[in-house]
N, C-alpha and C positions, 0 to 999 in steps of 0.2 A: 790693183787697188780699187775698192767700189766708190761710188760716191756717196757721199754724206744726206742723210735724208733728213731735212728740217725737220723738227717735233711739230707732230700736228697741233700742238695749240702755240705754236707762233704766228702773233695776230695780223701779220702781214699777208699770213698767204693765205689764211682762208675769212675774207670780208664776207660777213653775215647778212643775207638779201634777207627781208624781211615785205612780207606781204600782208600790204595793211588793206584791209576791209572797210566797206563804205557801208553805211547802212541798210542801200539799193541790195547791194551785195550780199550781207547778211537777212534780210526776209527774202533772197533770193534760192538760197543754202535752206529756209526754213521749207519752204514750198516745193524744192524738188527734193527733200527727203535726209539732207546732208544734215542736217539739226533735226530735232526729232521734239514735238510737241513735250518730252517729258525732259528734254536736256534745259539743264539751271545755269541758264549764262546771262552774261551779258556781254556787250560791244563797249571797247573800253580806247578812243583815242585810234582803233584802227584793229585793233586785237580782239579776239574772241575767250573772252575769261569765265571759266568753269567756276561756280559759284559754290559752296561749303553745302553738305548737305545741312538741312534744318533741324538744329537739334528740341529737344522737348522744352530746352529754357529758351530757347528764341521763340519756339512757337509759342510761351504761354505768353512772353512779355508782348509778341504782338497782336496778342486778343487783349490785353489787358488794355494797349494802349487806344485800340479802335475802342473799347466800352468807356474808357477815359475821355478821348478827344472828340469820335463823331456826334456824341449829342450835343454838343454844344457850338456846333461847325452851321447849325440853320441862320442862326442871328448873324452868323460872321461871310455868307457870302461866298461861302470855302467848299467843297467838297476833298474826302478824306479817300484817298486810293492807295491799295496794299499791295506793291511788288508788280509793279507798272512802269513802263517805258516809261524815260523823260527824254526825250528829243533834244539834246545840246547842240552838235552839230554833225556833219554828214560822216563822222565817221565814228560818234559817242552818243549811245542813248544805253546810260545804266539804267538799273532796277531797282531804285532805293525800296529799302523795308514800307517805309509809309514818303506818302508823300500828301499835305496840303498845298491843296492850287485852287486859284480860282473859279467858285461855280461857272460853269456853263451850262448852256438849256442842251445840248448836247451831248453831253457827257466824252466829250472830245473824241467823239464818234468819225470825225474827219482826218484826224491828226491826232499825236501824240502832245502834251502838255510841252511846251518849252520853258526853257528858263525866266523868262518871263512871265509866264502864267503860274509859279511855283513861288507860294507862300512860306513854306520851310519841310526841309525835307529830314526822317527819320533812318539812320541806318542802327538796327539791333546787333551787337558784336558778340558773339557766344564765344566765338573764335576766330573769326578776322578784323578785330580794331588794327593791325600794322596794315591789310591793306584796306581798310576803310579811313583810315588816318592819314597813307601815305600816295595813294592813288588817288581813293572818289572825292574823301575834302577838297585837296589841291584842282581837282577836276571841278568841283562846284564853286569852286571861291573863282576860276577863272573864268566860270560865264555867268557873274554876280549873281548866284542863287543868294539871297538873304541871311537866311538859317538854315544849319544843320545842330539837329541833335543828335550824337553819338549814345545810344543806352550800352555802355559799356559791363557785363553783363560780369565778368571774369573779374573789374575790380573793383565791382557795387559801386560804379558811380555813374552819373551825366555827362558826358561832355558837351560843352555849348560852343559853336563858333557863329560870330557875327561879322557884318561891317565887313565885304568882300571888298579889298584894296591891292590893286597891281598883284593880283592874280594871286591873292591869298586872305584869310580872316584875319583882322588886325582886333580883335577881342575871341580870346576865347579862355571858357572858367573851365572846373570841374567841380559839378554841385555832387554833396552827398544827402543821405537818405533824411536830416533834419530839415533839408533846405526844400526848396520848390522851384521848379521849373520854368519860367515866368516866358511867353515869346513875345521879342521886340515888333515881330512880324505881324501875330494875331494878340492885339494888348488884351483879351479876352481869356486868352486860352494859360492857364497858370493850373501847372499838374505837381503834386506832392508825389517828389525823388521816390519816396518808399513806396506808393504805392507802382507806381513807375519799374520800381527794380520788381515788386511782389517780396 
């Protein structure tokens, strides 16, 4: 009589190792050829996450938005960066769509921006608002970025999260295209929803 062969997905027998990545690690992968100057990722918590390609509606709402927000970013102090490392911590530096952060005479030519230096950050969703909603938010509410705006792109609206509290936003709306866009972060900067969506 043979013996009995567990079903391989009984979770006892095969515990899943997982190898988490540090950021050292990851421009490490960049420079000996393992990530390749054209691959669209980012480092997520330890993970290396393959990012959606860009479709024609995310690109145009993210020209729209740099001709909306950087001319008016001189008076505020801010400089406007598009799809640029933010340095969270040594094992998370995602790639928001836009990011305002504080000018520097540098152009943070030393370092990458940290959470600290981030006035509010934009992610455009053509097609990933569940992991921009379910991953990167919870990811920025926990190293108190201020604002995210979510241009949710699929169901013509804004999403706004404010007020990062024990590792989450304890305000967040969903404006539509009559409203406007108003940030608590730069009280200057107030963009009309419609023009916003296109």
């Amino acid at each position: 009589m043979g013996t009995t062969i567990p079903s391989i997905d009984t979770p006892s027998l095969l515990p899943i190792a997982r190898h988490r990545f540090t950021v050292d690690d990851y421009y490490r992968m960049a420079e000996s050829g393992i990530l390749s100057p054209t691959d669209r990722v980012e480092l997520i918590e330890g993970a290396i996450v393959d990012l959606n390609p860009m479709g024609s509606k995310q690109a145009a709402c993210l020209t729209r938005l740099d001709d909306l927000i950087r001319p008016g970013l001189v008076s505020m102090n801010a400089s406007l960066r598009t799809q640029c490392p933010i340095h969270l911590s040594d094992d998370s530096e995602p790639e928001p769509d836009l990011a305002v952060v504080v000018k520097r005479a540098d152009h943070y030519s030393s370092a990458h921006p940290e959470a600290r230096d981030v006035l509010l950050l934009i992610e455009v969703a053509e097609s990933s608002r569940t992991y921009d909603l379910t991953v990167k938010v919870p990811l920025y509410a926990r190293f108190a970025v201020p604002e995210v705006w979510i241009i949710d792109l699929e169901r013509d609206v804004v999403e706004v999260r404010r007020r990062p509290e024990s590792g989450a936003y304890a305000e967040a709306v969903a404006l539509r295209r009559a409203e406007f866009a108003q940030s608590t972060s730069l009280p200057s900067l107030r963009l009309d929803v419609a023009a916003v969506l296109g």
